[in-house]
DRENRO-165400 format. One record per residue (C-alpha): z, y, x; residue in three letters. Coordinates in steps of 0.2 Angstrom, whole numbers, padded with zeros to 4 digits, always signed. Layout:
REM residues N
ZYXAla
...
REM end
This chain:
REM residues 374
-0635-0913+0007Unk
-0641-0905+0022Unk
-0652-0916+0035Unk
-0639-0918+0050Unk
-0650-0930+0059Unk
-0669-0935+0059Unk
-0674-0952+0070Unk
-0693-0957+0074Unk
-0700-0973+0080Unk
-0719-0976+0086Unk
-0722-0994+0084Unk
-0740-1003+0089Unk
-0745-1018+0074Unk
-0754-1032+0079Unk
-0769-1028+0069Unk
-0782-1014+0067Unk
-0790-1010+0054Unk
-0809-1008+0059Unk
-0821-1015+0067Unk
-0829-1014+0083Unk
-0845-1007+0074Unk
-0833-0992+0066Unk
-0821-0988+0082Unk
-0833-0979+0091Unk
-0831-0976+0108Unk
-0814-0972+0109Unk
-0801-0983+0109Unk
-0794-0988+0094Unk
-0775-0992+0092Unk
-0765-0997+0079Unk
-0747-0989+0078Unk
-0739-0981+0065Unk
-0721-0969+0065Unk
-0706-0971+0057Unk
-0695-0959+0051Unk
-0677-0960+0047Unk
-0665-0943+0041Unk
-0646-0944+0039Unk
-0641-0931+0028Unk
-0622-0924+0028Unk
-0614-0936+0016Unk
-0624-0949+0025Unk
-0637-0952+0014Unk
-0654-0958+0022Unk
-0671-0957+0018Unk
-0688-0968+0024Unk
-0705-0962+0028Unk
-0719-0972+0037Unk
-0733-0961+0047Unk
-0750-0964+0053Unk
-0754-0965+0068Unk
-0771-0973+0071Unk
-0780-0970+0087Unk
-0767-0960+0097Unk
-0746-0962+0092Unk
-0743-0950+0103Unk
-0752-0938+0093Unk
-0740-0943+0078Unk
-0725-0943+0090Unk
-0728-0925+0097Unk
-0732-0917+0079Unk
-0715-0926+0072Unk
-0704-0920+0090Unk
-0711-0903+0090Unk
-0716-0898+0074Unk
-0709-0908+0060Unk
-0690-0909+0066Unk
-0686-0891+0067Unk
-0694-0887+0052Unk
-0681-0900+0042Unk
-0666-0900+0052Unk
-0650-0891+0042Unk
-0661-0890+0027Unk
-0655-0896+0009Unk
-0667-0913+0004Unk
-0667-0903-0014Unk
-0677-0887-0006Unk
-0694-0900-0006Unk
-0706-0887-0014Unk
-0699-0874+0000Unk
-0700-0886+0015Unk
-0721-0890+0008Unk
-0724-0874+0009Unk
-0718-0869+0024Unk
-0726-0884+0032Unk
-0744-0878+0025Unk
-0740-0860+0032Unk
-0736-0867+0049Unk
-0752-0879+0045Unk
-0763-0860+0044Unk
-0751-0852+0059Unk
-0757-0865+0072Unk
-0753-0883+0068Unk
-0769-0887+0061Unk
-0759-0904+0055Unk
-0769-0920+0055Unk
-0772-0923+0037Unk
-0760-0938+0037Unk
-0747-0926+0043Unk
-0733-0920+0037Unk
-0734-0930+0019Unk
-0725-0943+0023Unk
-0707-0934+0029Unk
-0708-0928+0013Unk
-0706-0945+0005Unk
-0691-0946+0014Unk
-0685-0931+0007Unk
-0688-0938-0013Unk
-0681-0953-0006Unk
-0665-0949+0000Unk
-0664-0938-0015Unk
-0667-0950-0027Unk
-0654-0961-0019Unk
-0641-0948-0019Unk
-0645-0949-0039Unk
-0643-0969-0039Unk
-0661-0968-0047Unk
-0678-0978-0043Unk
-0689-0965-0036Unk
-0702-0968-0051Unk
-0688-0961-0062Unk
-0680-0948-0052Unk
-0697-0939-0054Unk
-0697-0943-0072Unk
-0704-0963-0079Unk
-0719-0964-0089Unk
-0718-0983-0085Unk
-0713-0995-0071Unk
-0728-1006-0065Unk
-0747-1006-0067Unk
-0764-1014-0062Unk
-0769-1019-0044Unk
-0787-1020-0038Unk
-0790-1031-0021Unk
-0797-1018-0008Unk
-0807-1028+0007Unk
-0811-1024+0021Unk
-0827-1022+0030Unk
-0832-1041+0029Unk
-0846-1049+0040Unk
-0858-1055+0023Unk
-0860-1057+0009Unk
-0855-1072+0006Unk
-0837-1065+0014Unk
-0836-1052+0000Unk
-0838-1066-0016Unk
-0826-1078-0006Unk
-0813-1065-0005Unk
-0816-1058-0021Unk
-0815-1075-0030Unk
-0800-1079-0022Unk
-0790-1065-0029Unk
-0798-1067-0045Unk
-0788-1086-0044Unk
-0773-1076-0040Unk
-0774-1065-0056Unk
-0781-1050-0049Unk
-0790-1042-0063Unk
-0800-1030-0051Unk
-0809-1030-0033Unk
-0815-1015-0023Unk
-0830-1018-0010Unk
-0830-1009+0006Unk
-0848-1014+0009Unk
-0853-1017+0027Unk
-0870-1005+0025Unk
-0885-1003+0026Unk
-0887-0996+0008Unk
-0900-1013+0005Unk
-0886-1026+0010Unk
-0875-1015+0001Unk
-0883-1020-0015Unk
-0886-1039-0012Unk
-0868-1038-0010Unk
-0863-1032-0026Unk
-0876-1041-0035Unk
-0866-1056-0028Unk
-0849-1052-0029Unk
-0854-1049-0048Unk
-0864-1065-0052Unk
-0849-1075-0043Unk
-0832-1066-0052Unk
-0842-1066-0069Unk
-0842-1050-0082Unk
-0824-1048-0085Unk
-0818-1044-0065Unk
-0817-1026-0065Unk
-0830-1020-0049Unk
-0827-1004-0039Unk
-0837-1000-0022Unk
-0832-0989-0009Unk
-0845-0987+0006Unk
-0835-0974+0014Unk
-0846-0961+0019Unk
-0863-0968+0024Unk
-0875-0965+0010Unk
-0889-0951+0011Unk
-0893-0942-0011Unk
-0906-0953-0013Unk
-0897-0969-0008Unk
-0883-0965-0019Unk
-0890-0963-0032Unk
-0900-0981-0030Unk
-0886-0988-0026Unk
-0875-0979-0042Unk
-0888-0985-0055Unk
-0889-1002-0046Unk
-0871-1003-0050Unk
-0872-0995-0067Unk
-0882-1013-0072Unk
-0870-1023-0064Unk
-0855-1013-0075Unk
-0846-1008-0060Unk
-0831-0998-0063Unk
-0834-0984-0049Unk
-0842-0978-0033Unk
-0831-0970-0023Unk
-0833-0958-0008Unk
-0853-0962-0004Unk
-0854-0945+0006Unk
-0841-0934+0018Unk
-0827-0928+0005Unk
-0831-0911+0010Unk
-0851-0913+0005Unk
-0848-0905-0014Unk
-0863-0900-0017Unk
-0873-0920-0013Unk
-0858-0925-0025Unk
-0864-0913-0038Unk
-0882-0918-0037Unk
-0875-0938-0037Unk
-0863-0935-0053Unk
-0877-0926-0062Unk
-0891-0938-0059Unk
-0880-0956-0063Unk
-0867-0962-0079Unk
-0855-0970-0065Unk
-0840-0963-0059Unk
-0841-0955-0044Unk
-0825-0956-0037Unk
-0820-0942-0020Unk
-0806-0931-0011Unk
-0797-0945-0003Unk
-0799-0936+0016Unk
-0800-0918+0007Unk
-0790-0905+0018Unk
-0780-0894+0008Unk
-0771-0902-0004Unk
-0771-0899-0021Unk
-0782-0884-0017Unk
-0795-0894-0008Unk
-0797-0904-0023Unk
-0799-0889-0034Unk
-0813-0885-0028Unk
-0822-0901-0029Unk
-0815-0901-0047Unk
-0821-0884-0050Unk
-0840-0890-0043Unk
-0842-0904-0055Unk
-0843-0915-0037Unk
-0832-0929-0045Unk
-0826-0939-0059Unk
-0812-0946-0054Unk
-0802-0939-0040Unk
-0790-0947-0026Unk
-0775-0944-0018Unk
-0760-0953-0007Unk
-0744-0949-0001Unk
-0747-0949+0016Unk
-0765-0939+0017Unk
-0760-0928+0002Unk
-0744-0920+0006Unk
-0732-0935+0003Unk
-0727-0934-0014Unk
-0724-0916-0019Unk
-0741-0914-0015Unk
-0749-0931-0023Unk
-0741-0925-0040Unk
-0748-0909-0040Unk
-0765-0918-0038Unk
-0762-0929-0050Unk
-0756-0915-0064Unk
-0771-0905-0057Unk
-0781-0919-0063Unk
-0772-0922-0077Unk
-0776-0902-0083Unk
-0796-0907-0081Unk
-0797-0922-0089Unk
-0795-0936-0075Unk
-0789-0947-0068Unk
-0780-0947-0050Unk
-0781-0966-0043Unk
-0771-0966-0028Unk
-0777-0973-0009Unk
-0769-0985+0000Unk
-0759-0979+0014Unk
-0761-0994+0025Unk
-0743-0996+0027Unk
-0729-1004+0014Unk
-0717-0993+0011Unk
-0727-0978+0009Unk
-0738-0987-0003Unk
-0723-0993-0013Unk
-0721-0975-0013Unk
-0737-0973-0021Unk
-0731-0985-0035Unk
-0718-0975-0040Unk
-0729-0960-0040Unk
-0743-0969-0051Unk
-0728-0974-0063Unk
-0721-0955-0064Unk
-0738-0950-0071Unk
-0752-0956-0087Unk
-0768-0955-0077Unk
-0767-0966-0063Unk
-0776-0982-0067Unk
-0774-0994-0053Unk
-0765-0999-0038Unk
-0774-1000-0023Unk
-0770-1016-0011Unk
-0779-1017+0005Unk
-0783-1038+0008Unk
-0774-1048+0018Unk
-0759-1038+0011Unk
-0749-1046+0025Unk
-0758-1035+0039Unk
-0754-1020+0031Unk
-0734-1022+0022Unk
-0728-1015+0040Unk
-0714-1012+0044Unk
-0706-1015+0025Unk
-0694-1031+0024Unk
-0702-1036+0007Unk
-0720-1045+0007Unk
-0729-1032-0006Unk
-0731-1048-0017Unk
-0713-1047-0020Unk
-0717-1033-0032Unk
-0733-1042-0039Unk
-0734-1053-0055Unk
-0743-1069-0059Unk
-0757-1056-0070Unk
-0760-1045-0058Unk
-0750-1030-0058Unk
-0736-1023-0048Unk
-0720-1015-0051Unk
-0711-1004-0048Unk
-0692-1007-0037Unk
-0678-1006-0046Unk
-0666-1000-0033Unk
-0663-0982-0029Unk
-0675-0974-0019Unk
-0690-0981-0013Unk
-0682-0997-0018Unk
-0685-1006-0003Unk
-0679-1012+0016Unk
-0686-1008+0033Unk
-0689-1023+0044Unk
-0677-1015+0058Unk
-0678-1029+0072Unk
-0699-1027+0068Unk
-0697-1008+0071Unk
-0686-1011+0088Unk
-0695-1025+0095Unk
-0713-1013+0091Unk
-0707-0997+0098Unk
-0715-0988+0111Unk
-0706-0971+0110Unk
-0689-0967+0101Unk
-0683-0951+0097Unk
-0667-0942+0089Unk
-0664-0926+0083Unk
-0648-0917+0078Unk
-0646-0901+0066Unk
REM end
């Protein structure tokens, strides 16, 4: 079961994700990697790998760094491969936080495969499908928030995160609005990403504490623990953090250790793929809370994180960034295959990841194509 070969792919996608407001002054395209290794009895295994900004960023790490850590080596020595990469991470890699995660995804797929087992249950089931919240984008007004958040109410959604457009005042008119429209049985969680000073935050927080929102997630710089201590102490909401932590498991320690956060987040793509996303989640587990997983902006990988999200208890939600369409890339299946008529998803039932990559997409996308051989 050794790798023999390992394949990457650097594709643009039509769409980006943020706005001119939020690209700054650099430009701002929208590729992402795919990644492909053949193992010696020819099994394969997928991963999909940000690469916002610059794919040739993402291309370099995978060529240079990536592939001669994984070529020759067994897809069953996963704990080894993590750590090695986090040693060569301290050695000089300095990896990008969305680096290297998601190869090993393809590892735990192409293991799980070789089993015949759905990945959820290769790791070991606790159950096979859960609840998704709608997860907007940054939206011109308010009025673009309720109509979104409406309309996935009609489709079953029982929850809606905001990813309010700022300043902290429109922020508030926003939810106020979103609530009044969806009524009081919509679960409500807020993510502003970043942009609140303490004393906004906790306006904002006990604004959305007499709204009944469910959370407010990541109102300062994950590394700020010391503003999300003062903003958990001072407010009975959620605070939700660690989505961009660096370090892992260990980064979300310490903000675990701080008392900076109530619930904590996690991905298989910015958390170490999966190895590392169930070590958060057990970390969590161990204190008491819950790990809701972040979207990863790209299908398969976030099929990944439903099968992760199913191998553990305390893992609430599925998050789907809206219009799904944009952000399924480069998977065959629409995400809604997965998605029932109440509002949850499942969990694939084929081995693996369960699912099929979209190979004349990836071809007709690519910009730079590369093979390695052990």
């Amino acid at each position: 079961m050794r790798i023999e070969t390992f394949e990457t792919w650097i594709c643009n996608r039509p769409k980006g994700l943020f706005d001119e407001d939020r690209q700054g002054a650099a430009p701002m395209p929208w590729s992402y990697g795919v990644g492909r290794i053949t193992t010696s009895d020819g099994i394969e295994g997928i991963a999909t790998f940000w690469a916002a900004r610059s794919g040739a960023v993402t291309d370099a790490y995978l060529s240079d760094v990536i592939a001669p850590v994984i070529l020759g080596r067994s897809i069953h020595d996963r704990e080894k491969i993590w750590h090695d990469f986090w040693n060569i991470d301290r050695h000089g890699a300095f990896f990008p936080v969305f680096l290297p995660g998601p190869i090993d995804v393809a590892l735990w797929d192409a293991a799980a495969r070789t089993a015949g087992l759905p990945l959820h249950q290769y790791i070991g089931s606790y159950r096979t499908s859960l609840p998704v919240y709608a997860s907007s984008l940054w939206l011109p007004g308010v009025e673009d928030y309720v109509r979104e958040a409406l309309a996935y109410k009609a489709r079953g959604f029982k929850a809606y995160k905001v990813h309010p457009c700022g300043p902290s005042r429109l922020d508030m008119e926003i939810h106020a609005a979103v609530r009044a429209a969806v009524g009081p049985e919509m679960v409500l969680m807020s993510d502003p990403v970043s942009e609140y000073t303490l004393h906004e935050a906790i306006k904002v927080a006990r604004h959305m504490e007499s709204l009944d929102y469910y959370w407010l997630e990541e109102p300062f710089r994950d590394y700020e623990l010391d503003k999300y201590a003062k903003l958990s102490a001072a407010v009975d909401i959620p605070i939700v953090g660690t989505e961009t932590t660096r370090g892992g498991p260990w980064g979300v320690a310490q903000a675990i250790r701080d008392n900076a956060v109530d619930m904590v987040r996690a991905d298989v793509s910015w958390k170490g793929g999966i190895t590392g996303t169930l070590k958060v989640c057990h970390l969590a587990e161990a204190h008491g809370m819950n790990c809701e997983l972040h979207t990863t902006t790209m299908g398969p990988m976030d099929i990944a994180n439903v099968h992760v999200a199913c191998a553990v208890r305390n893992s609430e939600y599925f998050e789907l960034f809206v219009p799904e369409d944009t952000f399924q890339v480069p998977m065959k299946q629409s995400l809604r295959d997965f998605m029932d008529a109440d509002g949850n998803i499942h969990a694939p039932t084929g081995p693996g990841l369960g699912i099929d990559i979209d190979w004349d997409l990836v071809d007709n996308n690519c910009v730079s194509h590369r093979r390695f051989g052990a």
